[in-house]
Structures are given as structure tokens and as C-alpha cells.
N, C-alpha and C positions, 0 to 999 in steps of 0.2 A: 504493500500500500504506500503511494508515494504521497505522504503530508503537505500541507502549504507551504510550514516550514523546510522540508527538505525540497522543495519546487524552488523556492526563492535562492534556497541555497545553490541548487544548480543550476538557476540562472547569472548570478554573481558569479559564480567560478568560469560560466563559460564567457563571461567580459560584456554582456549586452543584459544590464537591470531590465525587466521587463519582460524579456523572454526566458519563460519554463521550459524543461523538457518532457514536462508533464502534458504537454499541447500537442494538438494536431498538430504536423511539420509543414502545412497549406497556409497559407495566409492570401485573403483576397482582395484585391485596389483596385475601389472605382475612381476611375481618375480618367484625366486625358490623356492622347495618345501625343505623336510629336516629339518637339524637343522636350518636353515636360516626363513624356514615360521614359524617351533614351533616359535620360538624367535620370530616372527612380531606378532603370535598370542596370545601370552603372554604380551608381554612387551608393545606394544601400541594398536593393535587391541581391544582388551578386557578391559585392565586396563584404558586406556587413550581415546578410539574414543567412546565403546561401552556405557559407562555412561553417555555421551552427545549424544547419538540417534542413532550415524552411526554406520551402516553394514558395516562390511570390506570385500570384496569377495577378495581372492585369485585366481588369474590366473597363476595356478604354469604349467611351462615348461622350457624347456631349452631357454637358450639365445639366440640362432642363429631364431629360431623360431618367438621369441618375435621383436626381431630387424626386420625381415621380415616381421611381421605384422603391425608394425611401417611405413613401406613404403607403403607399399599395400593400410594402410588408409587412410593416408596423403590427400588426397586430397576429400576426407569423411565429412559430416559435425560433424558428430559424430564419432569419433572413439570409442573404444571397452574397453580400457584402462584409468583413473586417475592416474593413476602413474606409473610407468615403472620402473622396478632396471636392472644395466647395470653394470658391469666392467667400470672403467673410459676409459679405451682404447674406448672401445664398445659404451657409450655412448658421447665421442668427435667423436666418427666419424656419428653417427646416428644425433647429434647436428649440422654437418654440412649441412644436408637435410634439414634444419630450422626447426623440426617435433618440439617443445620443448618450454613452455613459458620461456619467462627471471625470473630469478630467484633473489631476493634482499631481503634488512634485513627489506623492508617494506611491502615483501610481506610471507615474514618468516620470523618472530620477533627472535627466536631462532637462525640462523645464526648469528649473531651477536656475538655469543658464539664459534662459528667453529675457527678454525687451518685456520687463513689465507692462507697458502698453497695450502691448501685440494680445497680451495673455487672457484667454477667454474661460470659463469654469468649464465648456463643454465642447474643447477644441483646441489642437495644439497651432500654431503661427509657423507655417512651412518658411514662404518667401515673402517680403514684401514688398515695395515701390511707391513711389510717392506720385500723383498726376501733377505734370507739369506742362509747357508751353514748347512742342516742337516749332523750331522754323528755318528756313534756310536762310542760310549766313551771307550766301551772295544777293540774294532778295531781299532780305531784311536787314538790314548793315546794322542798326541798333536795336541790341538784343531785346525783346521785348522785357519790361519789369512787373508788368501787370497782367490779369487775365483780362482785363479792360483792351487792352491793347489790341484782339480780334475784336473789337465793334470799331474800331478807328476805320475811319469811310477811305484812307488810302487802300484798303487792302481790299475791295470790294472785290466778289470773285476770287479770291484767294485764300479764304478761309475754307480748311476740310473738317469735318467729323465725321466720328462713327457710328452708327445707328447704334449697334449695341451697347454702345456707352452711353445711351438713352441718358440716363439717372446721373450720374457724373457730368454729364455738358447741363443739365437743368441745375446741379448744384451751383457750376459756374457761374451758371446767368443770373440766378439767385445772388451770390455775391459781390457779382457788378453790381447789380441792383441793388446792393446799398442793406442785401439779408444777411444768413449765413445756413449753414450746414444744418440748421435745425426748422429751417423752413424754406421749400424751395417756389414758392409763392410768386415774390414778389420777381423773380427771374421768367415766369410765362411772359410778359413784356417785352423782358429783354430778349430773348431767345425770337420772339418776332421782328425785333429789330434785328436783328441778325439776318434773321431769313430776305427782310427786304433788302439787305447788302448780299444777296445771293449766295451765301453760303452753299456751299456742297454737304452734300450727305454722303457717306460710303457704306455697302451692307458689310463690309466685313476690314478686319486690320489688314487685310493683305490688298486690300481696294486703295485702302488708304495710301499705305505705305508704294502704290503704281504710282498713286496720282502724286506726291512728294516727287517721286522718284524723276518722273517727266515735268517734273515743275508748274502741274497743271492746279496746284495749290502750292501756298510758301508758310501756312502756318496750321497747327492743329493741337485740339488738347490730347495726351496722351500719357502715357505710364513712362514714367525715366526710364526704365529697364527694358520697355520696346524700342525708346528711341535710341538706345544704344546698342541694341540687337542691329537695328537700322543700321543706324552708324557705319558698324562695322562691316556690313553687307554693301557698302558702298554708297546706300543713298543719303544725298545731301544735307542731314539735318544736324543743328545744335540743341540743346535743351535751357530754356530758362525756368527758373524755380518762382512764381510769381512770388510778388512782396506781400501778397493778402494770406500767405499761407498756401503751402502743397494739402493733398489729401491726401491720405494712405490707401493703400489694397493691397489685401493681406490673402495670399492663397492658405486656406486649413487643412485638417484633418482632426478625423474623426472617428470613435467607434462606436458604430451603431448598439445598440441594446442588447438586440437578437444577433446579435454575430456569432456565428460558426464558432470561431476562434478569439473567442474577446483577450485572452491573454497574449496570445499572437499579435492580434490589432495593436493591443498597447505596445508592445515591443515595437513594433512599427513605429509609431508614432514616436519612440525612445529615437530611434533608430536617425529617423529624419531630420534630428536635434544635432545629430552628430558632426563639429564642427568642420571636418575635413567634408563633409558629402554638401553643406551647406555655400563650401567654399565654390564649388566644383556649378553650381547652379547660379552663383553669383556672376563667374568666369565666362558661361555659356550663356547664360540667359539675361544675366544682368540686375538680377532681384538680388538684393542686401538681404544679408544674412540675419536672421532672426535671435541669433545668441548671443552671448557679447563673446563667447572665445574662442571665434570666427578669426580669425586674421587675415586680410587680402591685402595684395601688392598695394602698394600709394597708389599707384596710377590707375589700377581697377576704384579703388578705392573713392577716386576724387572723382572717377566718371559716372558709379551710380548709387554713392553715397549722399544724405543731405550734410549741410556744416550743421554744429553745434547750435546756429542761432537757428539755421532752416529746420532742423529736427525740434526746435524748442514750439516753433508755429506750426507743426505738421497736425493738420488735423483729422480724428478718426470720423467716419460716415457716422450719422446717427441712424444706429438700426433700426429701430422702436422708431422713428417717422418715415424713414424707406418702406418697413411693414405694415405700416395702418393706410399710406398712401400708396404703395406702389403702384395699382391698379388705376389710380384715378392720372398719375403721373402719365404714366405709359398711354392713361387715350389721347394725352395733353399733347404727349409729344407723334404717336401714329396721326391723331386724327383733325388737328388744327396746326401744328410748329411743320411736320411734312408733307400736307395733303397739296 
């Protein structure tokens, strides 16, 4: 009979807190596929779970999909999933359905090391990035310092977004307008004045990042850590960090209730913490590291880190008004801001 006690103890001896050998040796990840699974298959799949036993199965799809099978199982004694990766938006409102164990530094030793910020009671903080202000440097010679700066009537025509960034370009508009993050109201206005300076819409990041590319837009809101994905793929862009404050987005993780493998899942989510696998997704993708002892080169360092003053104004989404409004947002912006 293998004890708790003697479970824990074989997990400490074999280096990864969190993972039993008392456990199924399966562990399941809804997640996305892309650079985001390379990275989970590299950096903790393989190097870190597969020399202590565990399978890592990938359950790669889109979110909306994932989040809908979250509900559907809920009431299942087994669900389909050990772990779950969500947008923090995505997964505060799915945490509302109770689908999710609690999450703490005793049952993920590695937390302990997270961005008290980042830290949620039912979710560990994978990666995260701050939205800032892409633009091209030869186009726009003075770096933008505001989000104000896309309604300035030179750039008519040369402003892009992205549809699925729906919620995030209404926060914007919201704080031109003179709101903030906790009401995105008084930004329906602004957002229409935008549209009459012909702003562009794009359905997707890779729409976007065409239209940059042929310079058929010179400014757009976006994630630090895409626009230096960009960067480095060749297209034209800088990043300015507005002066009214960046927003964060935080990729999670999570283990569902009913998971297969809830001990596994936690190890997981240990696992993710781990600062060398942390590094490795900072280097590729360009998401800052969520622990403090993370180390990256200076020069990564300065391209998709904030400073000490920008980290102090970084503001988090207010989830609790994204989920009472989401709904009524989303016709704001389908059914009068694009129609």
C-alpha cells in the first residue's frame, strides 16, 4: 500500500515536488498547438515529465472549444483533460463555474517563485506580456507615447486591429476617453471615432502582422511578445509602452476537478514554473517569464521586458467586469464599431 506520505516522499526524491509515482504515468494538455505546444514539448514534456515516467498527451484546439468542453464535463466523474491552458480572461470566467482545483505553494512548490500579481487561487501564470503600441519606425519617426496617438487624424488609414482583440482595443478606447480598465463605456465613442478615421480590422494576428509587413498599416495595439516575435521574423515594427499604463495577458493553467490525473496535472503545472523551461519560451516567443528566478540575457531582457517604472503602471484586466459584460461588449463591437 503506497501512503501519501510515502507518495510525497517519492516525489521529492525523484526532483519534480508535485509529481507521485503513485499516478497514472498519462498526463493530459488542453492547450494550443504551434509554437506554444513545440515549447511545452521541449521544454517540460520531454526534458522534465518524460525522464520521471509521464506521457504528456497534447489536446491541441482552439480555446472557445476547450472552454466548452470544460462545461459539458463538469458534472462527469472523469473528465477528458489534466490541465487546461486558458487566457487569464478565459480562464477567470470558466473558474467561476467552480470547474478548477485550488491552486497553492503546497500544492505547487514552484509558485512560490511567481510574480505575486500574476498569482490566481485557481491557476498557475504560465507566460505573460504587456499590450502595447506597434509601429513602424520608418513611418512613424516619433515613437508614439500614448494610446491617444492612433486617433491622431495624420494616420488616417493606417491604423490596424484585430478582431479578436475585441475587449482589449475597447479597453483602449475606454482610456482615451478619459475611463479606465474598470469601465469600458465611455471608449464606444471613441472607438467610433476611430472607425470614421478608417481604421482597419484584421480576423486574425497573422492578417495583421501581412498588413505591417507590406506597410498597408504603420500602427497597431498588440502584445510586446508578438511584436517581437514580428521583429524578429523580419517585419518592420518597434514597440512603444504607452505612458497611461500597459495591460497585462497572462497565459494559465489549470486542473480541472474531475481530472484523470489530478496529481499528474499538479506536477504539471510544478513543472511549467521551472525556470530554465520559462526561459526557453521567453527566447522563442517573447513572453516574460512569470518567476523571479528566471534569468534572460540583457538584450532579450530589454526587448520584452517592462522597466521598473512600466511594471509599477502595468495594469491587470478587470475580470468581474469583462464577465458581467462580455456579451453586451462583443455586440458593441460585431454589430455597430464593424458593421
Amino acid at each position: 500500500m503506497i501512503t501519501r506520505r510515502g507518495a510525497l516522499a517519492t516525489s521529492l526524491l525523484a526532483g519534480l515536488p508535485g509529481l507521485s509515482a503513485a499516478q497514472s504515468a498519462q498526463v493530459v494538455v488542453g492547450t494550443w498547438g504551434g509554437d506554444y505546444g513545440d515549447l511545452l514539448a521541449g521544454n517540460i514534456d520531454k526534458p522534465l515529465l518524460a525522464p520521471r515516467g509521464t506521457e504528456v498527451i497534447q489536446d491541441v484546439g482552439p480555446q472557445d472549444p476547450r472552454k466548452t468542453k470544460l462545461i459539458a464535463e463538469r458534472s462527469a466523474r472523469r473528465g477528458s483533460m489534466d490541465v487546461c491552458c486558458l487566457s487569464d480572461v478565459d480562464m477567470f470566467s470558466m473558474a467561476q463555474q467552480g470547474v478548477f482545483e485550488p491552486i497553492d505553494e503546497a500544492r505547487v512548490p514552484n509558485l512560490a517563485k511567481a510574480i505575486p500579481s500574476l498569482k490566481r487561487p485557481y491557476s498557475i501564470p504560465h507566460i505573460y506580456s504587456a499590450k502595447v503600441i506597434l509601429y513602424n519606425p520608418a513611418k512613424v519617426t516619433a515613437a508614439p507615447q500614448s494610446y491617444a496617438d492612433l486617433w491622431d487624424p495624420k494616420y488616417r488609414g493606417k491604423v490596424g486591429l484585430v478582431d479578436i482583440l475585441h475587449l482589449q482595443n475597447m479597453e483602449t478606447a475606454a482610456i482615451v476617453a478619459g475611463g479606465d480598465h474598470h469601465d469600458y463605456e465611455p471608449g464606444k465613442r471613441k472607438l467610433m471615432e476611430l472607425r470614421s478615421l478608417d481604421v482597419k480590422v484584421y480576423p486574425s494576428n497573422e492578417a495583421l502582422a501581412a498588413a505591417l509587413k507590406s506597410e498597408e498599416v504603420w500602427l497597431s495595439l498588440m502584445w510586446l511578445a508578438r511584436g517581437f516575435m514580428w521583429k524578429k521574423s523580419g517585419i518592420p515594427v518597434e514597440a512603444a509602452v504607452p505612458s497611461e499604463g500597459a495591460t497585462s495577458i497572462c497565459f494559465e493553467m489549470a486542473v480541472p476537478k474531475n481530472a484523470r490525473n489530478r496529481e499528474g496535472g499538479l506536477g504539471y503545472l510544478n513543472a511549467a514554473l521551472d525556470a530554465k523551461a520559462q526561459g526557453a519560451f521567453a527566447d522563442r516567443m517573447g513572453y516574460a517569464p512569470t518567476v523571479t528566478d528566471a534569468t534572460l540575457p540583457p538584450d532579450l531582457a530589454r526587448q520584452i521586458s517592462l522597466t521598473p517604472e512600466q511594471q509599477a503602471k502595468l495594469r491587470t484586466p478587470d475580470y468581474e467586469y469583462i464577465a458581467r459584460n462580455q456579451v453586451a461588449l462583443i455586440d458593441f463591437w460585431n454589430k455597430e464599431f464593424k458593421r
